[in-house]
N, C-alpha and C positions, 0 to 999 in steps of 0.2 A: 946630751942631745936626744939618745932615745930617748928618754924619761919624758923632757919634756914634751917632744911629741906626744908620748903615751899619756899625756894630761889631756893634752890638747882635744885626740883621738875621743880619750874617754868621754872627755866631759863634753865638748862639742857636738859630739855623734850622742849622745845621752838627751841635749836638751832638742837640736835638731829632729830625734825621731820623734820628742814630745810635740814637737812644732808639727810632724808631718799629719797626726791623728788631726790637729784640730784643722789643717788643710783638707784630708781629705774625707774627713766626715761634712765639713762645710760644701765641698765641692760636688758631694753627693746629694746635697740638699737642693740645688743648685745658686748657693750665695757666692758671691762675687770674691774673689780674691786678686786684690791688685798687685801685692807682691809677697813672695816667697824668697828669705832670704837664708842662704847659709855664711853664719858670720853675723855681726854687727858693726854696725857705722861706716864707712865710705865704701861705697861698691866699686868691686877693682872691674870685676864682666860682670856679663847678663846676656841673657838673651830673651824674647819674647814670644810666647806659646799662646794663641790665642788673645784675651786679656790680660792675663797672666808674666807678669817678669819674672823670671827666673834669676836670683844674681848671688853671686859669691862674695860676700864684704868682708873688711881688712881686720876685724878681731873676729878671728875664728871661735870663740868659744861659745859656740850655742848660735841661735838663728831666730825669725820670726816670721809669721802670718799677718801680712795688714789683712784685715776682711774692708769691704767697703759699708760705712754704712754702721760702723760698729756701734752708736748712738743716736739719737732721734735729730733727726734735722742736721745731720751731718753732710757736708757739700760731698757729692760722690765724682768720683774722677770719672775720665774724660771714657766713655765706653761704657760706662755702666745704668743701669736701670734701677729704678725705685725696688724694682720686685726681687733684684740681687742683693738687698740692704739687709747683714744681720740686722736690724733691731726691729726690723715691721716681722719678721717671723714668728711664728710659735713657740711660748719661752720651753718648749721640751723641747723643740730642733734646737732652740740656742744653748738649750742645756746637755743634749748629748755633744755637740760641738765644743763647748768648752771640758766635757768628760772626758772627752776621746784624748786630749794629752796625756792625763792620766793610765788611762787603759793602755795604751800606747807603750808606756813605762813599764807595763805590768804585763805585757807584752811579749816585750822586746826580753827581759828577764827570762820569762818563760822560753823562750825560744834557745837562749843562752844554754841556761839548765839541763832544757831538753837536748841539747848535741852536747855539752859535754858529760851528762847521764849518758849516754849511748856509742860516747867513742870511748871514757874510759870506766864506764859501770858505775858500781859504788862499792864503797868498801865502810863493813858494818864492823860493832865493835861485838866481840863474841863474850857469853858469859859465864869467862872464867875468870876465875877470883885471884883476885892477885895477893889481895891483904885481907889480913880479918883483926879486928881492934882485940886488945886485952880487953877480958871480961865482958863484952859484947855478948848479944843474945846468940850470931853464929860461931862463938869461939868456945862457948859453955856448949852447945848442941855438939860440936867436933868439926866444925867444915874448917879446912885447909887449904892452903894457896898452892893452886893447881887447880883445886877441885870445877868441875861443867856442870852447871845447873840446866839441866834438860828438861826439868817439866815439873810447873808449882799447879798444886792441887787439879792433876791434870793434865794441863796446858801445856802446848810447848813453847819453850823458852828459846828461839832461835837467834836473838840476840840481846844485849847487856839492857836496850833501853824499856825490853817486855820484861827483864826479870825486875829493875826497878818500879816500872808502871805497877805490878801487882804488887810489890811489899808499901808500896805508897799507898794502895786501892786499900789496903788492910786496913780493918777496925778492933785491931785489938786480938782477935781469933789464930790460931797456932798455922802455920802454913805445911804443906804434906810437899817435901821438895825431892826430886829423882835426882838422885848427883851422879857425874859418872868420874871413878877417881883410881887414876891408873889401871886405864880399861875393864874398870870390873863398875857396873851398876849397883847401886842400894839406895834405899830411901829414906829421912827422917824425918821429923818434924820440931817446927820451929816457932815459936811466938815473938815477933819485933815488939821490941822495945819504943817507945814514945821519946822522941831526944831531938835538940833542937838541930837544927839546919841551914844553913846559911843560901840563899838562893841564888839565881843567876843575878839580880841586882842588889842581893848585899843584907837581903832582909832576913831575920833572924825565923823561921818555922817550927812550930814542934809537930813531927812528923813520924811516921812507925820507918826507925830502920834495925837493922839487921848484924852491923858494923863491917860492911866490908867495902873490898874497893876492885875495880877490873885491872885483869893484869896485862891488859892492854894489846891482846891478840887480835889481830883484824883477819877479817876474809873478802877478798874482793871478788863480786859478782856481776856479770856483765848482766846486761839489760838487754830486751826486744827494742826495736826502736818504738813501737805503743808504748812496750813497760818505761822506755825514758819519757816519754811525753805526760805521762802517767805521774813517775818520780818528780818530774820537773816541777809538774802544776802542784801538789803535795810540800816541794819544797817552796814557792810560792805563799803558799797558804803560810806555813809556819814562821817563814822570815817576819810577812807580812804583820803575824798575829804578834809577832815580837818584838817588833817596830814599833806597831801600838799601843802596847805594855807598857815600853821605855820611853813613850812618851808621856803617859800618865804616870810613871815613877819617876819625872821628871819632875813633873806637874806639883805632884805631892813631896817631892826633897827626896824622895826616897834616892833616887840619883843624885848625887849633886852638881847644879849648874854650873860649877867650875868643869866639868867632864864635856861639855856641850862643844864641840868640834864646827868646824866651818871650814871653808874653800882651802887652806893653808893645811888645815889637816890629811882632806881628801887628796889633795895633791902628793903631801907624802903619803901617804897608805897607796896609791897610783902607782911612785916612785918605786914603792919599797916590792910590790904584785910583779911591774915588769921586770926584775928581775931573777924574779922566782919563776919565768915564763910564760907563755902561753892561756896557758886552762886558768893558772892563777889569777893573771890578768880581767878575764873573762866572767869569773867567778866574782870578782870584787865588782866588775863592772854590773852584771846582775843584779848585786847586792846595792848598787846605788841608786840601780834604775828603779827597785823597788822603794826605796828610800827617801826618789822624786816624787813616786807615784803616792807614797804615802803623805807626805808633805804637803803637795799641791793639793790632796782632798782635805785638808783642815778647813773648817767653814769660818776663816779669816779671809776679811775683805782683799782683796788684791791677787789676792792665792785663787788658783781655779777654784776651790770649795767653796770660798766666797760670794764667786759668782752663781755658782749651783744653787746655792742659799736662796741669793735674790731669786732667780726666775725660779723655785719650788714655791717660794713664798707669792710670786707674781699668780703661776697657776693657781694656788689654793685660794688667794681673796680674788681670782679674776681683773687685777691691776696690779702694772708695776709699783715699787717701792716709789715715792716722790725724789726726785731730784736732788733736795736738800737732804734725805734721809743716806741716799747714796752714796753723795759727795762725801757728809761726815764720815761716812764707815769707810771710805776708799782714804782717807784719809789718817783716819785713825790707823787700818789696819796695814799704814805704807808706815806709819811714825812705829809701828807695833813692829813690824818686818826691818826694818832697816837697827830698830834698837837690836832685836836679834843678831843679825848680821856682827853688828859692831860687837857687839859682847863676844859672839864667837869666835872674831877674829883674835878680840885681848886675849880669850883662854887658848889660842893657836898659837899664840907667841909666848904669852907667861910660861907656858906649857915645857918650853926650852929651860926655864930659867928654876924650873920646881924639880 
């Protein structure tokens, strides 16, 4: 029963806050909104604010914005004004209103990030060696498992992903490394080797490494509340930029589409956070929210990117798209969206049976 609350939570409260940006960026425009809904399909309450209904409906999972007016020559409900009508607006008001879900997502993440950066820190991984390969360029040189790489050509090395950043930056040239190895300092030097590497999606590199590997010491260090705000929006950026990746190594097979998850997936990955706790939870819900945020900006029709599409392209020729042009691409890109869905759900279930 928690679980499934914790779906419910997640995923409800996820599209609902996507639902709130494009409220109230609309409402700051001053376009009309008839109803705000949390949930979908029959309304159990409500209540009315203004023009505004406010209501609670009976599938909790997610919510919506009617705007009045969302099309040309659309009948407007019973209170409202021509000049409340998204579609007489300026296609940049109607384009940051359709953004703001997004942002929203990207958001809500950051906000995440940034409180549990700053209640429990971070813990970084340190750069000591844990393994070093036979016949490897650091095993011929003499580094040993224990050994603390403190400082290459210089630098300091104050964690594992700045001692990799710089044997990857190498072109070939000897590296000057400070090791500190049963409290006593000295220093060698070292030339990586060119060898292949398998990457975070599978793809095969040839890259200068070193042969070793961390022996998996962590240090955990608290954060300012700026410096979590800081960590937060940093982490932000990287999920984000990796989200993007994986979706052009989709694109190109480099991933393969039998890996491609859906609603059945995210539900258990939900399941499996809430009972790892708290931060876990919170964490994966971040990571979703960016996930929406990245998704819904794909310039596929039906998807807010879509929409962004049209009104950029409306601004640039001074006229919207025709009717008929619309139609077809809202169309295409619901038969495009929906084949997605269905594929994802087959590999949610085959998923069981592999």
């Amino acid at each position: 029963m928690l679980s499934f609350l914790a779906v419910i939570l997640v995923l409800g409260g996820l599209i609902f806050f996507h639902e709130l940006g494009h409220f109230l960026i609309a409402r700051a425009f001053g376009m009309g909104v008839s109803v705000f809904s949390l949930g979908f399909g029959t309304r159990l309450v409500g209540l009315k604010r203004g023009k505004t209904e406010y209501r609670i409906s009976a599938f909790p999972l997610g919510g919506y914005v009617q705007l009045v007016g969302e099309s040309p020559g659309a009948e407007l409900p019973d209170g409202f004004t021509q000049a409340e009508s998204f579609a007489v607006r300026a296609p940049w008001q109607r384009m940051l209103v359709v953004l703001a879900g997004p942002v929203f997502n990207f958001i809500l993440a950051w906000l995440i990030f940034w409180g549990l950066s700053w209640v429990h820190g971070t813990q970084e991984l340190l750069p000591v060696i844990g393994q070093v390969t036979n016949a490897s360029a650091a095993h011929e040189a003499g580094l040993l498992s224990g050994d603390q790489v403190l400082m290459i050509d210089g630098q300091e090395i104050a964690v594992w992903p700045d001692l990799v950043n710089h044997i990857e930056a190498n072109q070939g040239s000897p590296l000057h490394l400070t090791i500190l190895r049963n409290r006593t300092q000295f220093s060698l030097d070292i030339t990586p080797r060119m060898q292949e590497k398998r990457n975070l999606f599978g793809e095969v590199k040839i890259m200068p490494m070193l042969g070793i590997a961390p022996k998996g010491e962590i240090v955990a260090r608290e954060l300012s509340f700026m410096a979590a705000s800081w960590h937060g929006a940093r982490q932000i950026w990287e999920v984000s930029a990796l989200m993007v990746m994986g979706i052009v190594k989709l694109i190109e097979r480099v991933i393969p589409w039998t890996d491609m998850g859906g609603v059945i997936l995210i539900s258990e990955m939900i399941h499996q956070e809430a009972q790892n706790g708290l931060a876990s939870l919170l964490a994966l819900t971040a990571l979703i929210s960016i996930n929406l945020g990245v998704l819904n900006l794909l310039p596929i029709p039906v998807l807010d990117g879509g929409h962004i599409l049209f009104f950029f392209l409306e601004m640039v020729t001074g006229k919207p798209l025709s009717p008929t042009v619309q139609n077809a691409a809202l169309r295409i890109g619901m038969t495009l969206l929906l084949m997605l869905m269905i594929f994802a759900t087959i590999n949610d279930i085959l998923r069981h049976f592999r």
